[in-house]
C-alpha positions in Angstrom: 48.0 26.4 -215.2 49.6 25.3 -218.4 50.7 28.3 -220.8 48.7 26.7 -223.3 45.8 27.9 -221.8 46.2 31.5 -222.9 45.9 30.4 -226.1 49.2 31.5 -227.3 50.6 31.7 -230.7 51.9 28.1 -231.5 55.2 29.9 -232.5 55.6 31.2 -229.0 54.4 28.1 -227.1 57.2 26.2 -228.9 59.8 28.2 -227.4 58.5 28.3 -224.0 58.8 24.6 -224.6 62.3 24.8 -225.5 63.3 27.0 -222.9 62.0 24.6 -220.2 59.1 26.4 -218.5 56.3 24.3 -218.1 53.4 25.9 -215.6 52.6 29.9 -215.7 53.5 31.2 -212.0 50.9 33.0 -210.1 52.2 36.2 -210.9 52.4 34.9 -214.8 48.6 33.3 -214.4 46.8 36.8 -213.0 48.9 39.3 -215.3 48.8 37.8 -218.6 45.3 37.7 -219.0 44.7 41.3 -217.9 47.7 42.7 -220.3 46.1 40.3 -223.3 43.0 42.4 -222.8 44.9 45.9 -223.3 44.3 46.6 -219.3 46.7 48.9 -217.8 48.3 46.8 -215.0 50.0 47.9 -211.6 51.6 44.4 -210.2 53.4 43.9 -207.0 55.8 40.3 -206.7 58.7 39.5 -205.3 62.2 38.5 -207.4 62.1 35.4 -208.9 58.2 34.8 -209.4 58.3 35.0 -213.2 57.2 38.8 -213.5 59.7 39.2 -217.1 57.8 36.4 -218.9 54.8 37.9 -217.2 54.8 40.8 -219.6 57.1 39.7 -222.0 55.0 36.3 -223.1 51.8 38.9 -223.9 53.4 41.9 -225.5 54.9 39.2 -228.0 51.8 37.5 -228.5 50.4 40.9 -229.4 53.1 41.8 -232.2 52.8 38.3 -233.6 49.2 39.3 -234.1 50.0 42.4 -235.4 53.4 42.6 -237.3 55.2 45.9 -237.6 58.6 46.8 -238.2 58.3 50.1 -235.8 59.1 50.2 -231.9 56.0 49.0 -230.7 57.0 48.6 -226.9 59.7 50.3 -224.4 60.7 48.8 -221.3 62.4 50.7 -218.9 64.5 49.3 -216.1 67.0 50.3 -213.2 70.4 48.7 -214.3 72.7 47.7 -217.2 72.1 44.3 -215.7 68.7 43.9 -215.7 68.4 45.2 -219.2 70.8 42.5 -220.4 68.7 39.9 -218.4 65.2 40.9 -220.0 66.6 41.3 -223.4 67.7 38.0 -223.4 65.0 36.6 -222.2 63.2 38.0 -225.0 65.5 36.9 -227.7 64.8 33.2 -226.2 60.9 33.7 -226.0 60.9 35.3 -229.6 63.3 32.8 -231.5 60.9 31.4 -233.3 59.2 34.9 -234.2 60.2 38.1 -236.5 60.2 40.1 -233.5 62.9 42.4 -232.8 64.7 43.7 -229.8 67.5 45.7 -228.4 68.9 46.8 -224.9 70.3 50.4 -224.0 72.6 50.9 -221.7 75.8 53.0 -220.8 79.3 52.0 -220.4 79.7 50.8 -224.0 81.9 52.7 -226.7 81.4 54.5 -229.6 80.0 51.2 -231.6 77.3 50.1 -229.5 76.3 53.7 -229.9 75.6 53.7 -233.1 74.3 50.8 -233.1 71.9 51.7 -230.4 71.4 54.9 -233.1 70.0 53.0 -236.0 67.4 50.6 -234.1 65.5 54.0 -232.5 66.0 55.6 -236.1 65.1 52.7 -238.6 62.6 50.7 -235.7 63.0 48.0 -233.3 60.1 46.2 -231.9 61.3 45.6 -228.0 63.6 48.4 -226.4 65.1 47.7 -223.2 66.4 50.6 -222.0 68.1 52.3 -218.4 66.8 56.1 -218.1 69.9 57.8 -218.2 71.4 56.1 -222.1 68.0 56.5 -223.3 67.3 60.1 -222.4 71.2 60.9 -224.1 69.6 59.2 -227.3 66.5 61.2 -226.7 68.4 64.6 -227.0 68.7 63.8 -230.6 66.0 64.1 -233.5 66.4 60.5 -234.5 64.1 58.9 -231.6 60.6 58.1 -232.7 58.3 56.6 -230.0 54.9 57.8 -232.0 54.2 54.2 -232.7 54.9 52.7 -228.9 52.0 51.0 -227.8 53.3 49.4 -224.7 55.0 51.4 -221.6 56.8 49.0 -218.8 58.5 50.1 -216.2 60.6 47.3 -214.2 61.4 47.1 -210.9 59.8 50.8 -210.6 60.1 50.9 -206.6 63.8 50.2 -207.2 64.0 53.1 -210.4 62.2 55.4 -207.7 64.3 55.0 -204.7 67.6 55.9 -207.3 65.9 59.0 -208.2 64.7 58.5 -211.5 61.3 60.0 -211.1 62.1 62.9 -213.6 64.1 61.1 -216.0 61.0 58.4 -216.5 58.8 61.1 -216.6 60.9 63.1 -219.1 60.6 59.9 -221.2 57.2 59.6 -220.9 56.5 63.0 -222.5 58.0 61.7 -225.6 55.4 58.7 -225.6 52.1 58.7 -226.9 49.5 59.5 -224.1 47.1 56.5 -225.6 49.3 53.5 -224.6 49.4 50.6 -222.4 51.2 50.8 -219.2 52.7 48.2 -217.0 53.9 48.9 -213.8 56.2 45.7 -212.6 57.5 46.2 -208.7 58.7 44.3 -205.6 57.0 46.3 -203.1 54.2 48.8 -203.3 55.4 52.3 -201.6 53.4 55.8 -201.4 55.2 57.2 -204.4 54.1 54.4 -206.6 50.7 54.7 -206.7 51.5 58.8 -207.0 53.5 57.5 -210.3 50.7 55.8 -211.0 47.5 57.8 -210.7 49.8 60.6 -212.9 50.6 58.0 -215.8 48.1 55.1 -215.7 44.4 55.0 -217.0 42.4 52.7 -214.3 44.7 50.8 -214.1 44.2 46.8 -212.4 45.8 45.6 -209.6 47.8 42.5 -208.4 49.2 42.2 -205.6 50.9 38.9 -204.3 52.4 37.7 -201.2 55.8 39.8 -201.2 58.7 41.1 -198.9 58.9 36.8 -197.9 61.8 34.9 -198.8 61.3 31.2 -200.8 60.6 28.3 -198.6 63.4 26.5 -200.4 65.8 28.9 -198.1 67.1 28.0 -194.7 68.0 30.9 -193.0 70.2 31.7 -190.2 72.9 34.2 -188.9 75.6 34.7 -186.8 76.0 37.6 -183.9 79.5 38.5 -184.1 81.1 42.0 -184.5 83.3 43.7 -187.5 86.9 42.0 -186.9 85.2 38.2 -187.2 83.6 38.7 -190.4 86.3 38.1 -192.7 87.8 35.1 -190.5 84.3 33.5 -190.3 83.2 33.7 -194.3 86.9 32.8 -194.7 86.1 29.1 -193.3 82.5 28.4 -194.2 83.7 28.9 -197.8 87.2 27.1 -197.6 84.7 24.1 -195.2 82.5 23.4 -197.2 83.7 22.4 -201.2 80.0 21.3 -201.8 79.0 24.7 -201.8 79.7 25.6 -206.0 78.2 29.0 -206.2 78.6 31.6 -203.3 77.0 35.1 -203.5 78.3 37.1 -201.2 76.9 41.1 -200.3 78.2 44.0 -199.1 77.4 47.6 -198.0 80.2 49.5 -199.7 82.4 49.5 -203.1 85.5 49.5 -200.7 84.3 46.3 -199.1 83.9 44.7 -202.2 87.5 44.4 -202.7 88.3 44.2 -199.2 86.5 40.5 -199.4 87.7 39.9 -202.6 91.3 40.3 -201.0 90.3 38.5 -198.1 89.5 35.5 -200.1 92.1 35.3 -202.6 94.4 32.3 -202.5 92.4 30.0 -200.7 92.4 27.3 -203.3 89.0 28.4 -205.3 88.3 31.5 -207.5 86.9 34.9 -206.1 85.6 37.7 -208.2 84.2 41.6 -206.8 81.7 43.5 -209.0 80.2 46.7 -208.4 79.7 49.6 -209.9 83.3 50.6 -210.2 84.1 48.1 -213.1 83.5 49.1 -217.0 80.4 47.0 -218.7 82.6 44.6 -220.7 84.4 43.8 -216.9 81.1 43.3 -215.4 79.2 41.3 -218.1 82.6 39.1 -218.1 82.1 38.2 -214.2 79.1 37.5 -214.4 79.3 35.6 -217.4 81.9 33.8 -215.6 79.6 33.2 -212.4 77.2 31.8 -214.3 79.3 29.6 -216.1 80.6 28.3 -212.4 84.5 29.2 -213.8 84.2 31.4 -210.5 83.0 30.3 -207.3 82.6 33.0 -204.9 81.0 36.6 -206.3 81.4 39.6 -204.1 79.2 42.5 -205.2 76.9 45.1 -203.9 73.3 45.3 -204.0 73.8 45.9 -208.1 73.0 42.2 -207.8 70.3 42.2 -205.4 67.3 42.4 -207.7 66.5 41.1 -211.3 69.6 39.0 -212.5 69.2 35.2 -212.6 71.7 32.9 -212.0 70.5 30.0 -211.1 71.6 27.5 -209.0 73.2 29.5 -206.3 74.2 27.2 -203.0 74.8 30.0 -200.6 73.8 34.0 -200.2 76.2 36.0 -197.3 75.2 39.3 -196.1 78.4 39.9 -195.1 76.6 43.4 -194.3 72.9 43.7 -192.9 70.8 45.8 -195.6 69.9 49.3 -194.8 66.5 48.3 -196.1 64.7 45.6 -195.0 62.9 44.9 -198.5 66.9 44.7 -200.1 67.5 41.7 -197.8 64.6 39.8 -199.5 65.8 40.2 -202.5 69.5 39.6 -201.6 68.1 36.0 -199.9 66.0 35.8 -203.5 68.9 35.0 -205.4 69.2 31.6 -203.8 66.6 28.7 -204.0 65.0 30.1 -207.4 62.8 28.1 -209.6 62.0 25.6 -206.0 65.2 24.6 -205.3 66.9 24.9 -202.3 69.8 27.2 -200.5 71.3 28.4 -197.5 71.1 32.3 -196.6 73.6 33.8 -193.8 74.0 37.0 -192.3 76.5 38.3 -190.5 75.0 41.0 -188.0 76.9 43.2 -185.5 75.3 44.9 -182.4 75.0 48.2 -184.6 72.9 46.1 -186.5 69.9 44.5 -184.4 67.2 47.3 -185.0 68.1 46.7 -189.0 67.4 43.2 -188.5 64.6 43.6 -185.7 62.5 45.2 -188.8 64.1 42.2 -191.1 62.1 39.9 -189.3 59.1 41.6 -188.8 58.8 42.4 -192.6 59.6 38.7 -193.2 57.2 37.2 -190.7 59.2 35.2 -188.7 62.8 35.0 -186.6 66.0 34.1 -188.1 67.4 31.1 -186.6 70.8 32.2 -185.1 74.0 30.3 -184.9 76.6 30.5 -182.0 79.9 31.3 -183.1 82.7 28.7 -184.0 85.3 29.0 -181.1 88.0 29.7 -183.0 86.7 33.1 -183.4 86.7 34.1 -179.3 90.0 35.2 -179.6 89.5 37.7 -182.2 89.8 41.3 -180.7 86.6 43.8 -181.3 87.2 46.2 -183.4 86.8 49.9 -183.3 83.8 50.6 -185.2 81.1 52.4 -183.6 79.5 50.5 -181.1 81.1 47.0 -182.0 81.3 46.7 -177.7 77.4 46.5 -176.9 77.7 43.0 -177.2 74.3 41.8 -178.6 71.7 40.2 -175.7 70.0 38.3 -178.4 69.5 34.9 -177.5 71.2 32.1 -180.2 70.0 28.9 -181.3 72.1 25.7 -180.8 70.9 24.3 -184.1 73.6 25.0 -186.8 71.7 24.5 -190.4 75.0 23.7 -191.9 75.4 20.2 -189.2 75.6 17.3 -191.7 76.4 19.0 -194.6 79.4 17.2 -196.5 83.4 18.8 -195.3 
């Protein structure tokens, strides 16, 4: 379906043009029509199937049919990172439009606050906003939401599982009750709907295919336990120059620069990010990611959902997810927009009934890769059962045969 079809302001369809998206995804064909026609929506898709110009293409559309200079729409999501993401994507949607926006965040100084300050005082069409820097902002007199027209909550299941279930609703009670509400998540838990029935007016319902990762990744793993890891990413990185951009996960902050120390001085450039860095750190590594200046990202599963770099050759979970939906998203960040990529994950015995449900959520069994010899001779390590050595059966097939040294 061409975006033409929803009859969009010419203004708009000019820069979706210039921003290169030519067909509306599925998720982007069934929502915009039901938000157009002031439905309250509850839609359930996985990363990387459009979902931000999903809502963001209508609400626009709607405030270039009626103009105001007030904060017409508030969009609430999980991270500093994914507020920076849908704030620019809204800045590129709206650059040929009067429509204003801002994002709200924490880990700024004193500037950005009062710059933040003045756009909820004086009116700013589009907030993006985390629920903890909003809520500060909302301790003051200056906020007016009276004029919001449009809730959105993004990536709710991810906002509910950090425990922001009273800081939305505390936000909510400054909100008009006679609004539009959008309710954007990657899976459709119990305590969803429950948000739902106690915010939402009949709201409809789209659901797609989820918790399944792109066909455009090949994924495998490797049975190994904890003292091979590092030796093992060590020479598929340094093996394989081809391989530009490398996104690798772990479990814990302290891993993160474990890796990155792992890694360093190999001949290519390693950053770690987590939650441990200030803002202007992280937006600088991942500005530098994008721009392919680094070539190997360490993070934790900060990254796993709603940022989008493109273009990513390889996804490592150097760590099996404690979730099994986390590990779609992790393998989501690779073969975006239908390209292709290569997914690994490194699993230890302690790991096989994590990735027993990995596979069932996903449908289907993970090819998996017998180990390079040169990694017999490392000794187990200590961790907790790293002796059970795993009894499940590996494929001879290695996806990464042929690829260029």
């Amino acid at each position: 379906m061409q975006f033409s079809e929803f009859k969009l302001n010419k203004q708009l369809l000019e820069a979706i043009s210039y921003m290169g998206f030519e067909k509306a995804t599925p998720i982007q064909e069934q929502a915009i029509p039901e938000i157009l026609a002031e439905h309250d929506l509850i839609a359930c898709a996985q990363t990387g199937t459009g979902k931000t110009a999903a809502y963001i293409l209508p609400i626009l559309e709607k405030l270039m049919q009626s103009p105001t200079h007030e904060t017409n729409t508030l969009i609430i999501v999980p991270t500093r990172e994914l507020a920076i993401q849908v704030e620019q994507q809204i800045q590129g949607f709206s650059y040929f439009t009067p429509v204003s926006s801002l994002s709200i965040y924490g880990g700024g100084d004193g500037s950005e606050w009062q710059q933040q300050k003045r756009s909820l005082s004086q009116g700013t069409n589009i907030i993006v906003a985390t629920p903890g820097k909003l809520i500060a902002h909302l301790g003051f007199s200056y906020v007016d939401f009276s004029n919001v027209k449009h809730l959105i909550l993004d990536e709710a299941d991810r906002m509910l599982d950090i425990g922001f279930y009273d800081d939305i609703m505390k936000i909510i009670s400054h909100l008009p009750s006679k609004r539009q509400t959008l309710m954007f998540s990657a899976t459709m838990p119990g305590k969803i709907r429950k948000m739902a029935a106690e915010i939402m007016h009949t709201p409809s319902e789209i659901t797609l295919e989820i918790a399944k990762p792109a066909e455009g990744v090949l994924q495998a793993a490797y049975i190994l336990h904890e003292g091979q890891k590092a030796v093992l990413l060590r020479n598929l990185i340094q093996d394989k120059p081809d391989l530009k951009s490398i996104l690798v996960f772990s479990s814990t902050k302290r891993k993160v620069t474990d890796i990155v120390n792992t890694l360093k001085g190999n001949g290519y450039t390693v950053r770690g990010i987590s939650s441990d860095l200030d803002q202007k750190d992280r937006e600088e590594v991942l500005l530098n990611f994008r721009a392919k200046k680094t070539r190997v990202l360490v993070a934790t599963d900060v990254l796993s959902r709603g940022i989008d770099i493109k273009d990513i050759n390889l996804v490592v979970n150097y760590d099996v997810p404690q979730d099994a939906e986390d590990y779609v998203h992790r393998v989501g960040r690779t073969a975006r927009a239908e390209t292709t990529g290569v997914a690994l994950t490194f699993i230890t015995s302690a790991d096989k009934r994590k990735f027993d449900r990995i596979e069932a959520l996903i449908g289907k069994e993970v090819q998996k890769i017998p180990l390079p010899g040169y990694l017999k001779d490392i000794p187990y390590s200590k961790e907790k059962n790293s002796r059970n050595r795993s009894s499940w059966k590996q494929n001879s097939k290695n996806p990464f045969r042929g690829r260029k040294k």
